[in-house]
Structures are given as C-alpha cells and as structure tokens.
KELUMRO-949006 format. One record per atom (N, C-alpha, C, O, CB): z, x, y. Coordinates in steps of 0.05 Angstrom, whole numbers, plus 5000, padded with zeros to 4 digits. Each point is the difference from the previous one (the first is absolute). Last residue first. Glycine has a CB too. Layout:
BEGIN
ZXY;...
//
This chain:
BEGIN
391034604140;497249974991;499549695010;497849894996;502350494959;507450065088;499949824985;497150024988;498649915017;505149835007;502750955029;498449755008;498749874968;500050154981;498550095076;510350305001;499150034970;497449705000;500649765002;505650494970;498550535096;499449795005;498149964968;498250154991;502449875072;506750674992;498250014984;499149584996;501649825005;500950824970;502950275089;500149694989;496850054990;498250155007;505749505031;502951204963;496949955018;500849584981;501149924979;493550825022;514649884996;497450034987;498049855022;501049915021;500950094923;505850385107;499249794983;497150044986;497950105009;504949615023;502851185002;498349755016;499849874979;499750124979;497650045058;511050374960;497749984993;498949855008;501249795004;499550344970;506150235093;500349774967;497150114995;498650125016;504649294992;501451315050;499349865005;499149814979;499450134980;500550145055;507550444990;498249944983;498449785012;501349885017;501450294945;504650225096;500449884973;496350014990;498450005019;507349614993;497451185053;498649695007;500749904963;499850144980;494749975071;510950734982;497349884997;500249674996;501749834995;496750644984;508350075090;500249944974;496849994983;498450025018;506449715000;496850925064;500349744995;499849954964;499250144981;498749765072;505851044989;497449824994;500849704994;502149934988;495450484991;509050275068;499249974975;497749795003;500149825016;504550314964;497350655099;500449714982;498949924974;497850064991;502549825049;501751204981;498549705012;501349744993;501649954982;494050265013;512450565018;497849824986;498249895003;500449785011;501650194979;501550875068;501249694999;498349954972;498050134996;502849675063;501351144950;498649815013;501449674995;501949914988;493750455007;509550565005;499649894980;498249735019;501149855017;503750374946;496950765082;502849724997;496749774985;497949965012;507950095054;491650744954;502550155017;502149694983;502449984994;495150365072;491749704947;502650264969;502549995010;501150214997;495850264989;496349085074;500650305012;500950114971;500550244996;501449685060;496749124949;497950205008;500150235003;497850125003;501449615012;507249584980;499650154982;497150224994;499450184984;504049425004;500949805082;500850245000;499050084978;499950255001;503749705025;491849525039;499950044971;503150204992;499650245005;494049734993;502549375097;501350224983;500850014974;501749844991;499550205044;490849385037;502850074982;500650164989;498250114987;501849635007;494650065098;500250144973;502750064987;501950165005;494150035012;503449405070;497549794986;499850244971;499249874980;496949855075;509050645014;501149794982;499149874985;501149924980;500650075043;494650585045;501550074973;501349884982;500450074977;499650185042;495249425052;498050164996;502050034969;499649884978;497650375078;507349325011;498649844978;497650174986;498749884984;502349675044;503750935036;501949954975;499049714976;500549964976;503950255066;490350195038;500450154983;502949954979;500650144980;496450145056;500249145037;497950024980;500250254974;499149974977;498349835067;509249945020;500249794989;497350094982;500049954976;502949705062;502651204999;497349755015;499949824974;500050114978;496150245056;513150234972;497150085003;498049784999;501049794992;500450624990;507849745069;499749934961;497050115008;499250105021;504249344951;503650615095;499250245002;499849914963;501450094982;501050275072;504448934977;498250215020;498950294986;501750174992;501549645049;499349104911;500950195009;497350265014;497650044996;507149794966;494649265005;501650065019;501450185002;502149985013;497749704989;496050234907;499349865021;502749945022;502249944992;493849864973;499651044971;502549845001;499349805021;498950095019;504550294967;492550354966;498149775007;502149775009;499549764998;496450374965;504251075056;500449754972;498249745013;498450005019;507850134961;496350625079;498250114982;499849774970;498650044980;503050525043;508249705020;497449925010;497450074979;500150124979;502149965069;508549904946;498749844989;496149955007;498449834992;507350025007;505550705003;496750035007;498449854982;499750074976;500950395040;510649754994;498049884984;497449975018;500549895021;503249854949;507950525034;496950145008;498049874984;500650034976;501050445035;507349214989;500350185027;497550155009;499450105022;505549984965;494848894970;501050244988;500550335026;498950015023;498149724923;499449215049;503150125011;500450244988;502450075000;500049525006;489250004978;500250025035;502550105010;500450115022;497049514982;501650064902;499250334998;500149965027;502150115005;494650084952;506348955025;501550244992;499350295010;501450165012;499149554950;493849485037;501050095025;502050194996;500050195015;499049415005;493050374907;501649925016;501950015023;500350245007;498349724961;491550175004;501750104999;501849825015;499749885021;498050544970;491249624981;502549925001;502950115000;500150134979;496949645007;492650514993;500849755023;501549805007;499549785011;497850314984;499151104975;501749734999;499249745021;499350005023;504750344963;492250584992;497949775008;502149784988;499249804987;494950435008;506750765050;500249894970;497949775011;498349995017;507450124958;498850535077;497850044995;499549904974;499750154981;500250195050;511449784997;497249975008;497550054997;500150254995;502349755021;507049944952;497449904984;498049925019;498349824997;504350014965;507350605028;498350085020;498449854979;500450054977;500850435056;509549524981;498349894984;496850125020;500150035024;503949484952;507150755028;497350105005;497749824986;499350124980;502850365023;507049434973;500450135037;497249955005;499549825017;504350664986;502349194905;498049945011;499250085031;500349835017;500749854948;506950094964;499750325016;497350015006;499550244998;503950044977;498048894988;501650105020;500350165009;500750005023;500349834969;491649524984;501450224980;503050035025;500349895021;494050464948;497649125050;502649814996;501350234995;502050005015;496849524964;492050415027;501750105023;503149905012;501249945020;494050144988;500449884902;499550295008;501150085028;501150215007;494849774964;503249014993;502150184982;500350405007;501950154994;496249394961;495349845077;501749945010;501550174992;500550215012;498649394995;490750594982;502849914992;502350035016;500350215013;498249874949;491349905067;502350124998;501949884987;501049805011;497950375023;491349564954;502149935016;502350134989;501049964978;497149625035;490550754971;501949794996;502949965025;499950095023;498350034921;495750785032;499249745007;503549834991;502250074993;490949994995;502751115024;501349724990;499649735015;499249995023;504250304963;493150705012;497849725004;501449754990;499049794991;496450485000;508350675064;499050004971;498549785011;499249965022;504450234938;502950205103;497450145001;498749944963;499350194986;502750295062;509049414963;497549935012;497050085008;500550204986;503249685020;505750004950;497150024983;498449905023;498549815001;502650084945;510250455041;497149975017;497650084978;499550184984;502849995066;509349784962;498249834984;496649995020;499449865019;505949794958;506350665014;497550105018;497949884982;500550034976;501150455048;507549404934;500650015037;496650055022;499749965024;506450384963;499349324905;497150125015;500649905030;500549795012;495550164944;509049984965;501450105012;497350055019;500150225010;504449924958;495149094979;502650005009;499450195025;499849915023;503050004929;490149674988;499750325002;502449975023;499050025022;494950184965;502449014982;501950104993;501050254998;501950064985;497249625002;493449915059;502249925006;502150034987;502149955012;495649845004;493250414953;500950165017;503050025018;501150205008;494149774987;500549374939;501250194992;501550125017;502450015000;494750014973;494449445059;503149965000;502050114995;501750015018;496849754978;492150675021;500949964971;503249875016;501750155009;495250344950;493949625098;502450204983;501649774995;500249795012;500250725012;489149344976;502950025018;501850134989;499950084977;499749545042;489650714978;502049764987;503350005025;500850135019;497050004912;496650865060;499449705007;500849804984;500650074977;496150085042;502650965008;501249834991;499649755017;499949975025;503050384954;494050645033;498649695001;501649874989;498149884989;497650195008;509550665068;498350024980;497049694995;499249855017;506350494961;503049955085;497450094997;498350154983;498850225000;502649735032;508749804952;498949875022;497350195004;500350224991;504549575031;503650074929;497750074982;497649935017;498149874991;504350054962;509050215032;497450065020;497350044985;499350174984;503850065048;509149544965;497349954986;497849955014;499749795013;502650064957;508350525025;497650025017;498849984979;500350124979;500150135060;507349624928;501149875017;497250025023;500049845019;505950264964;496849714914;497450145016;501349885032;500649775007;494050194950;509949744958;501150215009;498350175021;501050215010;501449754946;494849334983;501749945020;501550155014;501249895018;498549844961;491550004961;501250315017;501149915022;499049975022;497550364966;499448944960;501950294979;501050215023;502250124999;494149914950;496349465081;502549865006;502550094992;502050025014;495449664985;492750574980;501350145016;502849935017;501050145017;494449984978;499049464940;502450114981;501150155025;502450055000;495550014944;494149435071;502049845005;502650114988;502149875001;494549775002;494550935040;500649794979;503249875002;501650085017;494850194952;495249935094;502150144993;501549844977;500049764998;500150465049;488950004963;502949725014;501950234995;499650224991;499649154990;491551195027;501249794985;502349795013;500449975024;498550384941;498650735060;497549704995;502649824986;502450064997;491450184985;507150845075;501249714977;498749795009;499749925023;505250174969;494050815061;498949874982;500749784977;498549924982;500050475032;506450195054;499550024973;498049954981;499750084977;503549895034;503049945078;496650015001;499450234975;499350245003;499949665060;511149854930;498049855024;497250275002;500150244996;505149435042;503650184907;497449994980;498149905028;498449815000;503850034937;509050355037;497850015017;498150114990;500050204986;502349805046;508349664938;497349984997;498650055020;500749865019;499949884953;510550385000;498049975021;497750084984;500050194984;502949915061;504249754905;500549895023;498649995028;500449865020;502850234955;498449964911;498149985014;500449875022;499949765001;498050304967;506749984948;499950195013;498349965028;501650085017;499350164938;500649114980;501950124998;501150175015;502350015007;496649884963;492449695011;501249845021;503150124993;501549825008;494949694994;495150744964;501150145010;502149875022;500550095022;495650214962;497549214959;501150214973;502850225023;502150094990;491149984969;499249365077;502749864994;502150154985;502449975002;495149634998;493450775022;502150015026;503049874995;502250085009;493549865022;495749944913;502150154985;502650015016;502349974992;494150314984;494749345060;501949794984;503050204989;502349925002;492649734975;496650865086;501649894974;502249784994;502350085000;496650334997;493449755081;502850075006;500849954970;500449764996;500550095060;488450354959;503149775006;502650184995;500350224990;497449284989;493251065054;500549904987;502849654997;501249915019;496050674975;499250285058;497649894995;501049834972;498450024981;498150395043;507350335036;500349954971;498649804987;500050004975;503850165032;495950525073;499249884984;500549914969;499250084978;499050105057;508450235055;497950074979;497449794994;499649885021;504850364957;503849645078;498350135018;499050174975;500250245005;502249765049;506649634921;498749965012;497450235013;500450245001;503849434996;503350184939;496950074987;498349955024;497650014996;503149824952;511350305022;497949995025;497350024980;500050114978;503250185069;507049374920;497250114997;498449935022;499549785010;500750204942;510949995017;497950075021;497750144981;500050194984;503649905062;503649724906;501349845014;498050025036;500849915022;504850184940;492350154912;500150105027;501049755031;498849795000;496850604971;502749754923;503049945003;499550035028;502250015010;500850144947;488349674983;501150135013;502849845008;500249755000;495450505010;497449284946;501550274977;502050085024;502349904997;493250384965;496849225068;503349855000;501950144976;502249924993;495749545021;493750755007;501250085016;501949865002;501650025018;495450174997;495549874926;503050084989;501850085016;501750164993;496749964972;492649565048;500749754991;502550194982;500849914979;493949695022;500250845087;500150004964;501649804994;501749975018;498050514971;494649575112;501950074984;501249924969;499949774991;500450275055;490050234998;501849865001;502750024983;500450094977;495749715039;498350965037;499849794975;501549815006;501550025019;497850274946;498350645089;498049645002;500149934966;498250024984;497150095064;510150565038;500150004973;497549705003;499649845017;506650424964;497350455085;496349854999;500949894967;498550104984;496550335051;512949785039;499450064983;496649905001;498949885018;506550134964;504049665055;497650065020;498650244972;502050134995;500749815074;505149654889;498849975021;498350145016;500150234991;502849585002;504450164928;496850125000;498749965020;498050155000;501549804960;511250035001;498949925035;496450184985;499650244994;506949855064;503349524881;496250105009;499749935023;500549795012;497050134948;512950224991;497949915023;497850044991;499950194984;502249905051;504349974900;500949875013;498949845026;500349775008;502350514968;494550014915;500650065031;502149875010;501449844987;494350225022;501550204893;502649885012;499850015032;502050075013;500850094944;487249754986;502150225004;502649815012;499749775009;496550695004;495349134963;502750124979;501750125009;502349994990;495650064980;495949745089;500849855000;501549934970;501349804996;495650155046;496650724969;501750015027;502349785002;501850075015;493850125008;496749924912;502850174992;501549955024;502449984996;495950414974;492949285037;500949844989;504050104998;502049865005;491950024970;499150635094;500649924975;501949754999;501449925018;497750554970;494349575082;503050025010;500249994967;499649784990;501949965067;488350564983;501749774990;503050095002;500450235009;495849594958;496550665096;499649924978;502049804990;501049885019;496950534976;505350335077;497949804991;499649924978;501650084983;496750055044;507650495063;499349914969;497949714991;499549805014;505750444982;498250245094;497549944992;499550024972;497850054990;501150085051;510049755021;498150164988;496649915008;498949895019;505150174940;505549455063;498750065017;498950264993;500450175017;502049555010;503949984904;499549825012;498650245031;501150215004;503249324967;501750534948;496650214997;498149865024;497750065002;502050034932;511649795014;498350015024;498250145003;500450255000;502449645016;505849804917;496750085001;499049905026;499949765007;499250184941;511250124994;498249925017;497550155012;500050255004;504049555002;501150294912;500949785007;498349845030;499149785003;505750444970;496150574940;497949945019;501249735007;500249854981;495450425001;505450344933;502849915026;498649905024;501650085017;501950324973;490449824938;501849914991;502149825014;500649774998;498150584979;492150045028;502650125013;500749775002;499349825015;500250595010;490849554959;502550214974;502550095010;500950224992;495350024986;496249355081;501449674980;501750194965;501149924979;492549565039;502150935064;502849855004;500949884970;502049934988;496749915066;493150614963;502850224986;502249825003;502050024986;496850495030;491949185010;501449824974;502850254997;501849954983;492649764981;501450045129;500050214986;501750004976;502450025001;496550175037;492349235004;502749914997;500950334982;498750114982;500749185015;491550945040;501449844983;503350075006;501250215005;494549784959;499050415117;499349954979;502649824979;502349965006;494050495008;506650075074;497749884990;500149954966;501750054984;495950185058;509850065054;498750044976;497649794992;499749805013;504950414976;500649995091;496749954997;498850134972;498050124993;501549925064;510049504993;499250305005;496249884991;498749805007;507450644974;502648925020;499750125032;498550284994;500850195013;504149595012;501850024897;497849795011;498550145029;500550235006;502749314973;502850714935;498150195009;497549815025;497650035003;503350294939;509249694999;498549875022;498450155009;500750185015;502349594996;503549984898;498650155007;497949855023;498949784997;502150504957;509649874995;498049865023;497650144999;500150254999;503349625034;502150274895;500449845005;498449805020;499249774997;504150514985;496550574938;499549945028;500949594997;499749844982;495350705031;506050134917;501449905018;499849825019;501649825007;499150484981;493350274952;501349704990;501849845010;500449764993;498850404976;492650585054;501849875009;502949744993;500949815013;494750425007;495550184942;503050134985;501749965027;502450084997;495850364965;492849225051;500849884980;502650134993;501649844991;493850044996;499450555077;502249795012;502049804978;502349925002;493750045039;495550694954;501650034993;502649925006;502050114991;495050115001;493549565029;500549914979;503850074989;501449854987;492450195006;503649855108;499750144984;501049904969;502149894995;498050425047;496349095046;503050124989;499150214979;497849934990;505449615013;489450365073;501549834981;502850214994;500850225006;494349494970;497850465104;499050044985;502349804979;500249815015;496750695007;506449785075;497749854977;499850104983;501650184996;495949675025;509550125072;499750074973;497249874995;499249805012;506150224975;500249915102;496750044987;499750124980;498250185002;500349845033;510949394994;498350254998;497249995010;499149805011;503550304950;504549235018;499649945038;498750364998;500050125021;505749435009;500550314886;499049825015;499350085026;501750095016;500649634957;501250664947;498750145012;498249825022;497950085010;502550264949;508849724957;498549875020;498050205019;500950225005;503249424993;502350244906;497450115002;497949865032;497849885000;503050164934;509050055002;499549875019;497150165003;500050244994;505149585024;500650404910;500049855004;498349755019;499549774993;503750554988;496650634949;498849925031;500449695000;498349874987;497650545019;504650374928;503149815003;499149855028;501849955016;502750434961;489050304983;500349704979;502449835012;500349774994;498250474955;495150425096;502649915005;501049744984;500549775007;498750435038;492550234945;502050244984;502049885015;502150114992;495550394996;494149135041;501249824971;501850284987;499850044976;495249545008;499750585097;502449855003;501249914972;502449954998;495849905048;494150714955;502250164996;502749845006;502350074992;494650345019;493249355004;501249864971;503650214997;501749944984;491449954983;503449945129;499350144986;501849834964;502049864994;497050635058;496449155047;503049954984;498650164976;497949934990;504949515027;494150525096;499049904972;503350004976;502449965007;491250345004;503049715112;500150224979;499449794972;498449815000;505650595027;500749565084;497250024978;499650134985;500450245002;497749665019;510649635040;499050214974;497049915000;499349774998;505550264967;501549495090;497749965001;498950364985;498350155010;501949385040;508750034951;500350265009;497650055004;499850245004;503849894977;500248914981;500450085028;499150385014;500550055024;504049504963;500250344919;499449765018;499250045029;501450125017;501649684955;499650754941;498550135025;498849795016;497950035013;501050394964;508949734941;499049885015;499350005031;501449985020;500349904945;501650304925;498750175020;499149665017;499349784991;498650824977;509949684944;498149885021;498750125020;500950215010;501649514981;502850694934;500749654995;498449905019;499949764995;505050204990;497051094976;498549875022;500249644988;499749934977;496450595037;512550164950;496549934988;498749865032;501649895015;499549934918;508250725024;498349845025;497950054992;498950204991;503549835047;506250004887;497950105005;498349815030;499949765000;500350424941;508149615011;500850285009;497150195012;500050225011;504549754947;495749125004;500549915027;501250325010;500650045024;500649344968;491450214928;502850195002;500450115034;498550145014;500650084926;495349015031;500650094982;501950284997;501350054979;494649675016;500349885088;501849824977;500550094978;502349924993;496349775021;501451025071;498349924966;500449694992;502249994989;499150534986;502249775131;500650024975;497449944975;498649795001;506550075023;491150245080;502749874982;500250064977;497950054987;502249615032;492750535074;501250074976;503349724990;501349835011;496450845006;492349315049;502850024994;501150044977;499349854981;500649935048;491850445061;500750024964;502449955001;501450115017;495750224963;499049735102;498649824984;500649924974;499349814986;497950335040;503250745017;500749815015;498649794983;498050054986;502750195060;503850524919;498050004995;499749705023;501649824993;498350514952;506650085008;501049975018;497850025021;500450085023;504050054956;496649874927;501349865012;500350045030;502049895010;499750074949;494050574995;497649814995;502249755015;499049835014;497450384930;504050865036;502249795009;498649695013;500549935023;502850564990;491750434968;501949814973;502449765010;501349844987;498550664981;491149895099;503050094980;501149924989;500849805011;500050345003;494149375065;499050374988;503450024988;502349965008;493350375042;500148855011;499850004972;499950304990;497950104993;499649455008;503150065087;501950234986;499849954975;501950074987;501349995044;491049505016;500350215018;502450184987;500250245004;498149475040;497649334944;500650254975;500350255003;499950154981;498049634998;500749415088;502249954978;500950234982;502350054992;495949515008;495350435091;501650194987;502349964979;501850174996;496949985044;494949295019;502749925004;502050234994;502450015007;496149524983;492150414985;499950095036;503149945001;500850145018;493649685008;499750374885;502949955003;500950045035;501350195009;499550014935;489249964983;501649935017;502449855000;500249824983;496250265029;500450164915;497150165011;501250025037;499850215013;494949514945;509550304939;499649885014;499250135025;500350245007;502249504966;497450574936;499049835008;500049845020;498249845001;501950254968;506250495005;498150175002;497549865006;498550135014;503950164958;505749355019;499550145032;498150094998;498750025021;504950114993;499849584899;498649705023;498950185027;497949955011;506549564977;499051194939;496949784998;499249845009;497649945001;502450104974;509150265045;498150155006;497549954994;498449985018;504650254981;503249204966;500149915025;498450245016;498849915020;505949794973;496250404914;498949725007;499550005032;497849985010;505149764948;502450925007;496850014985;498649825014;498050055013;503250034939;508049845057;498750255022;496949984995;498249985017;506050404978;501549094943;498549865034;498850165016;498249945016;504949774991;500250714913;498249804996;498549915022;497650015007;505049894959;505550595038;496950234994;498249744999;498349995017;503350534946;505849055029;499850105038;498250144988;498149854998;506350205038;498949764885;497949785017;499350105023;497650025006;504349584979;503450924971;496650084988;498249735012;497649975004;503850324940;506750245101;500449874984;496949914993;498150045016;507149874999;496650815040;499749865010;499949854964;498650114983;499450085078;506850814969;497349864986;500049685007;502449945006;497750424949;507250235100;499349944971;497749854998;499549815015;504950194974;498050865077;499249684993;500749894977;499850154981;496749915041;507650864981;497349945005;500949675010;502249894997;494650504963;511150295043;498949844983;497249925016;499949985024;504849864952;503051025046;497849795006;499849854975;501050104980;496350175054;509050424981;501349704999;498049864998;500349774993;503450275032;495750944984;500549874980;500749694989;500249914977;500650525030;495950225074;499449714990;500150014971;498149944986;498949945052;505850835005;501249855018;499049724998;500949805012;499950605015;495850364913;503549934995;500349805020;501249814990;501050664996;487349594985;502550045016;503249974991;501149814989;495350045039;495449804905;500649985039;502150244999;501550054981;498249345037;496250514898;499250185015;499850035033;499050155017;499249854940;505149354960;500650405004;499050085013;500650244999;499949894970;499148885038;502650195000;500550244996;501850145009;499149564982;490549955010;500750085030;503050004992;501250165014;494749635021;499550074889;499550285010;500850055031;500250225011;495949814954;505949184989;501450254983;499850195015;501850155007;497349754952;495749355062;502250095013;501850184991;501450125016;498049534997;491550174954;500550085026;503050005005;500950225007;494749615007;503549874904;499550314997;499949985031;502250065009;494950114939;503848995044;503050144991;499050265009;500850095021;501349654935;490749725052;501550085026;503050054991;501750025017;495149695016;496650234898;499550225029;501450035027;500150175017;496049744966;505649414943;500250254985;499050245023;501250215005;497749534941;504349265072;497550135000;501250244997;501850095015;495149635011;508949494987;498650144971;497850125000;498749974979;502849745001;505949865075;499350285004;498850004982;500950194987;502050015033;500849055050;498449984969;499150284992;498150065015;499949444992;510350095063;496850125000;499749994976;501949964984;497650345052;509549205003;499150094976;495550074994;498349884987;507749764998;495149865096;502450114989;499850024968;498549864986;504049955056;490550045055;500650064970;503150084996;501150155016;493950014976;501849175098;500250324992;500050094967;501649844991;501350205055;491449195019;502650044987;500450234987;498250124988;502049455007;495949615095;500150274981;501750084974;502149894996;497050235046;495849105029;502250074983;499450264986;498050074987;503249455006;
//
C-alpha cells in the first residue's frame, strides 16, 4: 500500500528561502515551476529511521530494500503508509512488513522515531542481537512479530511498555532466562513464546491475562501448570504447553475453561490421573496428554464431550478407558497399561510404576493431602492397689 501527501507541510524556513530564490532566478519559460514539496516531518522521520535500518542491514538476497532511496518512504517496499490517527490530513508510516525476505542484519534504536507504527512484522528473517530500547515510544503499535529470526538474550522487557500491544510473537529465537511476571498484565490477545531457551516456571499471575491463545511450548519451564488458569476461562481458547518441562498433577479448576477449544500439554512429566472436571470443558475439540506419567482410568465424562475430534493419551501409564473414547474419530491409546488392548506396554513395567504412589502435593503445585490424624491416647492407666499387709499378733 502506498500513499500520496495532500495538503504538504512547508515549514522549513530554508526550504521557503530556497524556493524564493529559484522563483527569481529560473528562467522566463519556467516561470510556472514549483519545487517538490518538503516531506511532512513524520515521513523525514521514517526516512531517518528506515535509512538507519538499511544501513545495518548486512544482507537482503531477495532485494526487499532495493529501492529504499528517497523521501518517499511510502513507496518503500515493505512499508505502509495511512492517514495520522490523530490528524487524518497528515500520512504517517503505519506498518512494515518484511515477512519471509530472509534479511540479515540487526534493528537500529532509530526504529522507535515511527511513533505511529502500527504493525511491526519481520517474521521468517536472520535478524539478532534484541528489540531496541527505543521501541518503548512505539505506543501504537499493535502487532508485534519478530518470530523465526536469531534474536538472543533476556525476555525483551521493551514489550511489556506498549500500551496498544495486543498480539506478541518472539517464538522460534533464542531468548532466555525467565518469562516476566508483567507479561500477563498486559491487555493481550495472543502469546506465542515457543521454541525459545526460556527456563522458569510459569508465574502464579498467569491467569491475570485477557489472552484467547498462549503458546509456551518447546522451552523449559520446569515447573506446574498454575491453578490461576481458572481465572482465564472467559477468554482462553487455545492452550499449548508441550515438552516444557511441567511436573506436577493437573489440577481439577482446569475444568473452568470452557471455552478452550485446543488443550496440549503433551510431553512433558505430568503425573496422577486427569482430573474428571475435564469433562465439562463443552467446547474442547483436541485434547492430548500424551508422552507424560499419568496414571489411573480415563474419564468417561471426557470421552463423552461433544465437540470432542482428537483425544491423544498415548505413552502414559493408564489402565482404563472407556468404550466411548474407541468411538471418537481420532484417539491413540498405545503405550499405556490398558488391559486388552494392542501396542500397551509390558505387564512388568506398568506394575513397576504403579507400585509408586502419587503425591500430587509433592511438587507445590496443589495443597498436600493431610497426614493422618494421630491416634487417640491410651486412657490412663488405675493406680496400682496399695501392697497387702498382714497384721501379726505379739
């Protein structure tokens, strides 16, 4: 998309006096000429900006920025212009998107002068090094997708100061270290963090978030699945959290999230049985835990649901399931302890695992059981009888 200026912006005191002087001193037969008009002060802006990204970038074999030359930034491949929101007589840069153009190179702090920068995509690059501190005066921005490249180092906290930020993708990096706490204040809509080296567990304020998709898969998060999850049963329509590292049971609030229509939490350690609950999760169409250390007998009620397509709980250590889940249009059951059914795993190795009971509370994740209460004490026992005594007679 392109877009042309109307009503130009003339206030540069040097380029009046230049033109003064080429009206007196063109030609009679170009009396009619007019210069260019001056490039409105955002477009100078993005020019700034978007000449400082080229200048850094190291390779471009597809040639995206091949006409990046000259004030006309609109028309700039990759770049889209639109009206000011704030004053719609003025074109301002509103998005860039070099998806897909395998760019190498870096992100100059000079990007944060496209304060009106809606859309912010650079997916499927070889970008590195991080987001620039100066991204923060992006207050607009809406999308931001910087996934598929080889940035590094710490979660990049500039996100968590843009305001208008709805969907977030940083997913197939090499960011690291912990997933702030702030991330899950923000008004999202998506998190995709995936394939990533992040290694915390996830923050007990992730049910803060308004978001209707969260990816975490293929990190280390080395931790339980939060109880809070219930908190997001309003919004929250697709979950994925597979080879993550998640310890612990799953808990029984994860029933709340009725509106989850993919729920994946499959190769990780999770153990205990899943949570009956689970059967009231209505709109859930894809359902896989498999590759964990669950135990126990499939709820009925789960392969009962009705938008129900896909159930996968293979590599577990179930030993039961009802005939229901056999009718579903896809369900994988091998690798379990199921009796009579094909492709379970060896009678010795499921009494191997089974013979150890499951704590869930062992993990922090969900409130231990109570010991048992102590026996009563023993009643007292009587005073022994005085000693017999024998009174003899002189």
């Amino acid at each position: 998309m392109s877009s042309k200026m109307k009503n130009p912006y003339m206030s540069s005191a040097l380029w009046i006096i230049f033109s003064l002087f080429l009206s007196f001193s063109a030609p009679s037969h170009q009396d009619s000429y007019s210069p260019p008009p001056l490039p409105n002060p955002r477009i100078l802006n993005a020019y700034t900006a978007l000449q400082a990204w080229k200048h850094v970038i190291l390779s471009d074999p597809k040639n995206f920025t091949s006409n990046w030359c000259g004030f006309d930034v609109c028309n700039y491949k990759g770049v889209y212009c639109a009206p000011a929101p704030d004053d719609p007589h003025i074109t301002t840069v509103a998005g860039i998107d070099l998806n897909h153009a395998d760019i190498a190179g870096s992100l100059p702090e000079e990007l944060g002068l496209l304060t009106d920068l809606a859309l912010f995509h650079i997916n499927s690059n070889r970008f590195c090094g991080t987001l620039p501190d100066s991204f923060r005066h992006l207050r607009l921005l809406y999308e931001l997708d910087i996934s598929n490249n080889r940035f590094k180092g710490q979660f990049p906290s500039v996100v968590l100061c843009l305001p208008s930020l709805k969907f977030l993708d940083i997913r197939y990096n090499e960011f690291e270290g912990d997933i702030p706490t702030g991330l899950f204040d923000l008004k999202l809509d998506a998190i995709f963090v995936n394939n990533n080296k992040f290694k915390s567990s996830l923050p007990g304020n992730i049910g803060n978030s308004p978001v209707s998709v969260i990816v975490f898969a293929n990190n280390n998060l080395n931790g339980c699945l939060p109880s809070s999850l219930s908190k997001m049963a309003k919004t929250l329509n697709e979950l994925i959290i597979t080879n993550a590292g998640l310890k612990g049971c799953l808990s029984p609030e994860i029933g709340l999230l009725k509106n989850v229509t993919v729920f994946d939490v499959s190769s990780n350690e999770l153990v205990g049985p899943l949570p009956e609950t689970i059967g009231e999760m209505k709109s859930l169409e894809q359902l896989n835990v498999a590759h964990n250390k669950l135990s126990g007998e499939i709820p009925e009620t789960i392969c009962s649901l009705p938008n129900l397509e896909n159930f996968t709980y293979s590599y577990n250590y179930f030993c039961g399931e009802p005939p229901t889940c056999l009718k579903l249009p896809a369900n994988d059951d091998q690798k379990n302890c199921i009796p009579d059914r094909p492709m379970q795993r060896s009678p010795e190795e499921c009494a191997a695992f089974l013979a150890q009971p499951v704590d869930c509370g062992a993990f922090g994740c969900l409130p231990r059981s109570p010991p048992p209460s102590p026996p009563p004490p023993s009643p007292p026992l009587p005073p022994p009888s005085p000693p017999l005594s024998y009174y003899h007679h002189p």
